[in-house]
C-alpha positions in Angstrom: 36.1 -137.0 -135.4 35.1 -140.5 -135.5 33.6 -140.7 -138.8 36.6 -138.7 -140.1 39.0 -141.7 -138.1 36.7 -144.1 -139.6 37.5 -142.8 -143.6 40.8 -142.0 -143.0 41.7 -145.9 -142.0 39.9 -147.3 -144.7 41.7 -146.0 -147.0 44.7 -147.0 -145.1 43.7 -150.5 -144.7 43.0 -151.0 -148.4 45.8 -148.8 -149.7 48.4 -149.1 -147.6 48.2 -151.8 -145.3 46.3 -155.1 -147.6 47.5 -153.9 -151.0 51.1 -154.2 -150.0 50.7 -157.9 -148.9 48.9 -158.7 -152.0 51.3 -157.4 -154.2 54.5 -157.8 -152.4 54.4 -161.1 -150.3 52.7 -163.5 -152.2 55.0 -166.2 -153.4 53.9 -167.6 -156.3 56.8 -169.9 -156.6 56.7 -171.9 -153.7 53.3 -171.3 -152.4 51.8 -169.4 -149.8 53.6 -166.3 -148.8 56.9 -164.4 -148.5 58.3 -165.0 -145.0 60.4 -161.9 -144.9 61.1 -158.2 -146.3 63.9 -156.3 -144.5 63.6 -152.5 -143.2 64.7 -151.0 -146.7 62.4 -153.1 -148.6 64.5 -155.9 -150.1 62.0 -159.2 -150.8 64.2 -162.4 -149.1 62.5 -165.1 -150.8 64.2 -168.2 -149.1 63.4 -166.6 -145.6 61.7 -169.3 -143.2 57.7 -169.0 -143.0 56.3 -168.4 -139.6 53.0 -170.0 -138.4 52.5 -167.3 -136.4 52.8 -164.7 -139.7 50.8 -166.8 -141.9 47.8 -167.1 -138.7 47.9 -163.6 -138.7 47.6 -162.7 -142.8 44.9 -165.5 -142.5 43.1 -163.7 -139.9 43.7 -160.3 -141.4 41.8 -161.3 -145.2 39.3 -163.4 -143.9 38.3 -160.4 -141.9 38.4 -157.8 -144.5 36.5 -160.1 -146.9 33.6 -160.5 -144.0 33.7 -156.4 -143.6 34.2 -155.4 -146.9 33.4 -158.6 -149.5 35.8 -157.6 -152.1 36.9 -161.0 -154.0 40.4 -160.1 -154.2 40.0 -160.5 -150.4 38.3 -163.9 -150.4 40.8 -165.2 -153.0 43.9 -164.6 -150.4 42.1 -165.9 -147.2 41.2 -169.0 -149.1 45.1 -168.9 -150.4 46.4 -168.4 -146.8 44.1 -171.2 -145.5 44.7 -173.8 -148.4 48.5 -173.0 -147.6 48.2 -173.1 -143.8 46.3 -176.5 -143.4 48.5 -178.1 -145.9 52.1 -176.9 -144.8 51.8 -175.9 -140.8 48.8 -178.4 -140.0 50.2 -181.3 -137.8 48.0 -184.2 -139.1 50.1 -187.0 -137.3 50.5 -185.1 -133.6 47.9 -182.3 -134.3 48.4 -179.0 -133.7 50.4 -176.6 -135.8 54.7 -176.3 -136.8 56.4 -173.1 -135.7 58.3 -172.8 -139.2 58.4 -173.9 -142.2 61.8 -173.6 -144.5 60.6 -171.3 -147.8 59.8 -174.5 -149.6 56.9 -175.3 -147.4 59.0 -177.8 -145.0 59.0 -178.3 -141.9 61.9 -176.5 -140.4 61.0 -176.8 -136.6 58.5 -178.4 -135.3 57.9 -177.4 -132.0 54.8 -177.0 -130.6 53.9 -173.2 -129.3 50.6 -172.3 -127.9 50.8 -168.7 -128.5 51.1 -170.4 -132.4 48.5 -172.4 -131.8 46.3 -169.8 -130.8 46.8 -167.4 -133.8 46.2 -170.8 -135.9 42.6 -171.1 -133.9 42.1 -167.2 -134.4 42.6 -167.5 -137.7 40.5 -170.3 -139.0 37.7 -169.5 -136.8 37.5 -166.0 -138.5 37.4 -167.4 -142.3 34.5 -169.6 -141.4 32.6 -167.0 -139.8 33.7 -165.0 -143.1 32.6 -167.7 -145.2 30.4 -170.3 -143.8 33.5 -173.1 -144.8 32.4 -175.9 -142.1 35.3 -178.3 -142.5 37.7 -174.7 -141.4 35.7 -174.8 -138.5 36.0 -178.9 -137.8 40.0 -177.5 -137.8 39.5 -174.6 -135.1 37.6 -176.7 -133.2 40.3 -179.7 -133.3 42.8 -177.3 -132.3 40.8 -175.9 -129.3 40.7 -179.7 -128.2 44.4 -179.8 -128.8 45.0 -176.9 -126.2 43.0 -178.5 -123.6 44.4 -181.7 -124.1 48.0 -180.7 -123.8 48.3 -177.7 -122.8 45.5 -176.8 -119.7 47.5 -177.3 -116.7 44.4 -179.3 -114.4 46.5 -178.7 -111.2 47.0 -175.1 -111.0 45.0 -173.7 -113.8 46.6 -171.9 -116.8 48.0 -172.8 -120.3 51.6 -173.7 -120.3 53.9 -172.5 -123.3 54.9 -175.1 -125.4 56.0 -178.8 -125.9 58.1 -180.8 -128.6 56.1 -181.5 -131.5 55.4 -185.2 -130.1 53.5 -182.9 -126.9 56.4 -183.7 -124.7 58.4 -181.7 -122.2 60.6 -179.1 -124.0 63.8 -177.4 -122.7 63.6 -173.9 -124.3 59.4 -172.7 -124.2 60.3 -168.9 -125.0 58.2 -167.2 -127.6 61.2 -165.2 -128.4 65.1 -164.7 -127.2 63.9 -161.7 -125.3 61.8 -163.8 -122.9 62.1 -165.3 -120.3 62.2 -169.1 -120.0 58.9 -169.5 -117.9 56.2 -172.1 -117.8 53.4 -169.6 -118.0 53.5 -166.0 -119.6 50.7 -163.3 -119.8 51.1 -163.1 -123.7 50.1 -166.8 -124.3 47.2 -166.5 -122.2 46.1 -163.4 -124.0 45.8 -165.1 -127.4 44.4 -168.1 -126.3 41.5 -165.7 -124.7 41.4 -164.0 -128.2 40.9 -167.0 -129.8 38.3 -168.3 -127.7 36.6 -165.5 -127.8 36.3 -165.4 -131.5 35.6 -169.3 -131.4 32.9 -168.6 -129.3 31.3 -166.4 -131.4 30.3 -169.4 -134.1 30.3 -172.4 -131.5 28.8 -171.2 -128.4 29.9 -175.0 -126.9 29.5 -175.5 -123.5 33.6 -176.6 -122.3 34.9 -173.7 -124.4 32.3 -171.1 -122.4 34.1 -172.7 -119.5 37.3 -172.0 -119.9 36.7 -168.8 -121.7 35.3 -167.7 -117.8 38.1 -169.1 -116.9 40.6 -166.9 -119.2 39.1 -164.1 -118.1 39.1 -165.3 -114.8 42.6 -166.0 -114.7 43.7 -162.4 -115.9 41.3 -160.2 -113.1 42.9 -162.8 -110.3 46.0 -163.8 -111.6 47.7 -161.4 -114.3 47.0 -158.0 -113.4 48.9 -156.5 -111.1 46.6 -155.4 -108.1 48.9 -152.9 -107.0 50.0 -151.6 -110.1 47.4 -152.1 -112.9 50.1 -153.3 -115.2 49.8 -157.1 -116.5 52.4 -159.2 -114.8 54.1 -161.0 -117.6 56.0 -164.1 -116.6 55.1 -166.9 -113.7 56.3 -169.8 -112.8 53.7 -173.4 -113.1 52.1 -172.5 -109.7 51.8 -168.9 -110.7 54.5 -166.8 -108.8 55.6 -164.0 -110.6 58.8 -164.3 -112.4 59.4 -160.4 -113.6 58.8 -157.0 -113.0 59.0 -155.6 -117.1 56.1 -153.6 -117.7 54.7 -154.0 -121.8 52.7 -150.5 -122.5 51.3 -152.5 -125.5 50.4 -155.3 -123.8 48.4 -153.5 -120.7 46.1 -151.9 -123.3 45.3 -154.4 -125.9 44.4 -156.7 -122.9 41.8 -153.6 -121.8 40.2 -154.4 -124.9 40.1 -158.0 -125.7 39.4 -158.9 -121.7 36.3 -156.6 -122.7 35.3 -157.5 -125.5 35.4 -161.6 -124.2 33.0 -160.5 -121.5 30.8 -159.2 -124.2 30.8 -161.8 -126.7 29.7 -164.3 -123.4 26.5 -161.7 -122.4 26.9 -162.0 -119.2 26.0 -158.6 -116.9 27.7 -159.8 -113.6 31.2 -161.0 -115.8 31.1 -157.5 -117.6 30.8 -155.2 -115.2 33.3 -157.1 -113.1 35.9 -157.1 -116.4 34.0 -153.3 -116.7 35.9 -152.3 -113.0 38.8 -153.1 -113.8 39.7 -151.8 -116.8 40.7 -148.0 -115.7 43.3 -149.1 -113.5 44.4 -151.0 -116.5 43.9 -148.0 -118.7 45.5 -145.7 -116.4 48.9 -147.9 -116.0 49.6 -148.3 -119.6 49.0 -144.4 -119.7 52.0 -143.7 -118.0 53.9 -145.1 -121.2 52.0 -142.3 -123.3 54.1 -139.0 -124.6 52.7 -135.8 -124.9 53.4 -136.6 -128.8 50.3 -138.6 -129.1 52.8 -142.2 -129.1 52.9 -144.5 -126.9 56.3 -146.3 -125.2 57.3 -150.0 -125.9 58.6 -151.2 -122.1 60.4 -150.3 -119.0 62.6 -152.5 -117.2 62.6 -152.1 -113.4 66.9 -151.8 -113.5 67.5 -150.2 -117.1 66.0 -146.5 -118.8 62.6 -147.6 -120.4 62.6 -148.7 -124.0 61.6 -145.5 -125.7 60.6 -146.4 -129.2 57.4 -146.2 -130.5 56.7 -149.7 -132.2 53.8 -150.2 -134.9 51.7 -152.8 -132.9 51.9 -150.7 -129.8 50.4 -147.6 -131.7 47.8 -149.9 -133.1 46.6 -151.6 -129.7 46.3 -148.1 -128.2 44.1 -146.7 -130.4 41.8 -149.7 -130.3 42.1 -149.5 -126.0 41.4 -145.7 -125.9 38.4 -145.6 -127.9 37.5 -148.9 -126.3 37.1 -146.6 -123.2 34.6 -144.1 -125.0 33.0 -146.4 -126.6 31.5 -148.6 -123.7 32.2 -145.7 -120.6 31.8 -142.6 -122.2 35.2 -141.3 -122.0 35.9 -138.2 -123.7 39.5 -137.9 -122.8 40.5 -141.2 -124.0 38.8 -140.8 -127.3 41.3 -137.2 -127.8 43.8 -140.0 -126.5 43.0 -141.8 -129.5 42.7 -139.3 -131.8 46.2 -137.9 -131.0 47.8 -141.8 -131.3 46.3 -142.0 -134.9 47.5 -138.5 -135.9 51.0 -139.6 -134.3 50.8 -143.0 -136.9 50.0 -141.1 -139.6 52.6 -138.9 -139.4 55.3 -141.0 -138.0 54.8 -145.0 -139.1 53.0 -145.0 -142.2 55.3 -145.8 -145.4 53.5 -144.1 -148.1 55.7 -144.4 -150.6 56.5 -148.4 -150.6 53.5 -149.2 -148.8 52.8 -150.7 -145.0 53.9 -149.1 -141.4 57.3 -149.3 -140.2 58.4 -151.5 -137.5 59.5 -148.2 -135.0 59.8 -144.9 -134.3 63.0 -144.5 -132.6 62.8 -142.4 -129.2 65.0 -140.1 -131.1 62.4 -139.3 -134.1 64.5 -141.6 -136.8 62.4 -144.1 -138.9 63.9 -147.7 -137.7 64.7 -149.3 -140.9 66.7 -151.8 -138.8 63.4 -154.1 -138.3 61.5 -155.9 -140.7 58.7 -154.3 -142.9 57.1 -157.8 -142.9 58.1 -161.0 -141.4 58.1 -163.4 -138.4 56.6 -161.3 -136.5 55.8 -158.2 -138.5 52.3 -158.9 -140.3 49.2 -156.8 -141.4 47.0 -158.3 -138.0 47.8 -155.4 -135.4 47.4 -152.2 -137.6 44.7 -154.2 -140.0 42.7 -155.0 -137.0 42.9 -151.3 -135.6 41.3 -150.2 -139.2 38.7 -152.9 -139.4 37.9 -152.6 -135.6 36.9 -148.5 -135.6 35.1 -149.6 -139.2 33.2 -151.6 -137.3 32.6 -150.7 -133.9 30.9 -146.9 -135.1 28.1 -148.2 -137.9 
């Protein structure tokens, strides 16, 4: 089954998933890359450039090129880099711009963590693809930047986000459908991911600190003792602010609280992570369908949000065969199995190329949502692929 998995989403990966941003978003007019194509495939070449899209499609290459070492790989991390530290790169504040207009401007400067995170991710992954020390002098700059600003010293945590100058800012969602909260589970997630990945080239001895900390701050803090689920939004002294449960989010935090404890090699702080990950596992469970998908959200006062987005899919895959992997789980690896079968026949866009934003809960492709943009990129289904590549040598 694995080794079958394994072929299967190589081809996928190379085919489907990295051949469609190298042929379709690369803008050779302006530089860098497309920031938008719409549902039914129409290219919108003036669309605004996200950090947070070009982080990802930074991380996504320099990863395949350290897996695979194709050139064609190497040639567009090196584009995404030269294009991210010369456009998004703060060199007067530091940190990194939320958006750039298609021209390469800024168009708002604000200064999000989560964004600053995937810009860490990112750059810490093309030097351990490539060796490239002055890309690492950048991810370390920008760990510094986080702690600076962002580490709250008086109740512990990351807050969300500042004015491009560091100062207090009104509106700190990542998105309208957020809520306008100091601290947030996502943030904190991908500052963790970052750090971890960080850690794996610069074992220094603040960021192995605060990487405890992260991991620290999700077993005490984030997860839900009662429930299982990750609490989502707090307040600055850590009160939780909602009750929306994120099916996707429960179960790619499984993985990545793992896999921090791992990268750190310490026994005590995995088999601590190690306990708590079924009642994590079990919780975003209750979001999967007999079909093999898995749910976005449910709202405590509204019918739960039954579609079956293209990230979600790809986190639970990774989460499942997290749990057979490292605990010997048999059912969550026919979990797994029965999420990939569902992508493959549901999300996967054959015939133009990439994965669909959504299932609807009906069955109907959602064309509605970008096939690449802001927030749609090759990171979540690209790092499925490259993950079960690697994990099963």
């Amino acid at each position: 089954m694995i080794a079958t998995m394994k072929k299967e989403m190589r081809e996928i990966l190379e085919n489907n998933i990295l051949s469609f941003w190298i042929e379709h978003m690369q803008d050779y007019e302006e530089g860098g890359f497309y920031g938008r194509m719409t549902g039914d495939g129409t290219l919108i070449k003036h669309a605004v450039k996200g950090g947070i899209l070009n982080a990802r499609i930074l991380w996504t290459f320099s990863a395949a090129y350290r897996l695979l070492e194709k050139p064609v790989y190497l040639e567009t991390a090196k584009r995404a880099k030269d294009y991210f530290l010369s456009h998004f790169y703060d060199n007067e504040y530091g940190g990194v711009y939320w958006a750039l207009d298609y021209k390469g401007l800024p168009a708002d400067t604000k200064k999000q963590v989560y964004n600053l995170g995937f810009a860490l991710y990112g750059l810490s992954e093309y030097y351990r693809a490539t060796g490239d020390k002055e890309v690492l002098g950048y991810a370390i700059h920008l760990f510094e930047t986080v702690e600076t600003y962002s580490f709250d010293t008086d109740n512990n945590g990351y807050f969300e986000a500042f004015t491009r100058e560091w100062d207090v800012i009104e509106d700190m969602r990542l998105s309208e459908k957020d809520a306008n909260e100091k601290k947030t589970m996502n943030t904190h997630l991908h500052i963790l991911e970052a750090y971890t990945n960080l850690y794996r080239v610069w074992q220094d001895e603040k960021l192995e600190k605060q990487l405890r900390n992260l991991i620290d701050i999700f077993t005490d803090k984030i997860i839900n003792k009662g429930t299982g689920h990750l609490d989502l939004f707090f307040d600055e002294e850590w009160n939780r602010k909602s009750t929306v449960v994120s099916y996707g989010h429960d179960i790619e935090a499984s993985w990545l609280i793992y896999e921090a404890s791992l990268v750190l090699n310490d026994g005590s702080l995995i088999s601590k992570v190690g306990d708590t990950l079924p009642s994590i596992i079990s919780a975003a469970g209750e979001g999967l369908t007999p079909e093999g998908g898995m749910i976005y959200e449910k709202h405590s006062d509204t019918p739960a949000d039954g579609d079956f987005h293209w990230w979600v899919q790809a986190e639970s895959v990774v989460g499942y065969l997290n749990m057979y992997q490292y605990f010997n789980d048999k059912g969550a690896l026919k979990k797994a199995s029965r999420c990939w079968e569902f992508i493959k026949t549901n999300l996967i866009d054959r015939e133009k190329g990439e994965w669909y934003w959504s299932i609807r809960h009906n069955g109907m492709v959602n064309r509605e949502d970008d096939k690449a943009g802001f927030w749609k990129c090759p990171y979540h289904n690209g790092r499925m692929c490259m993950e079960v590549m690697e994990r099963f040598n």
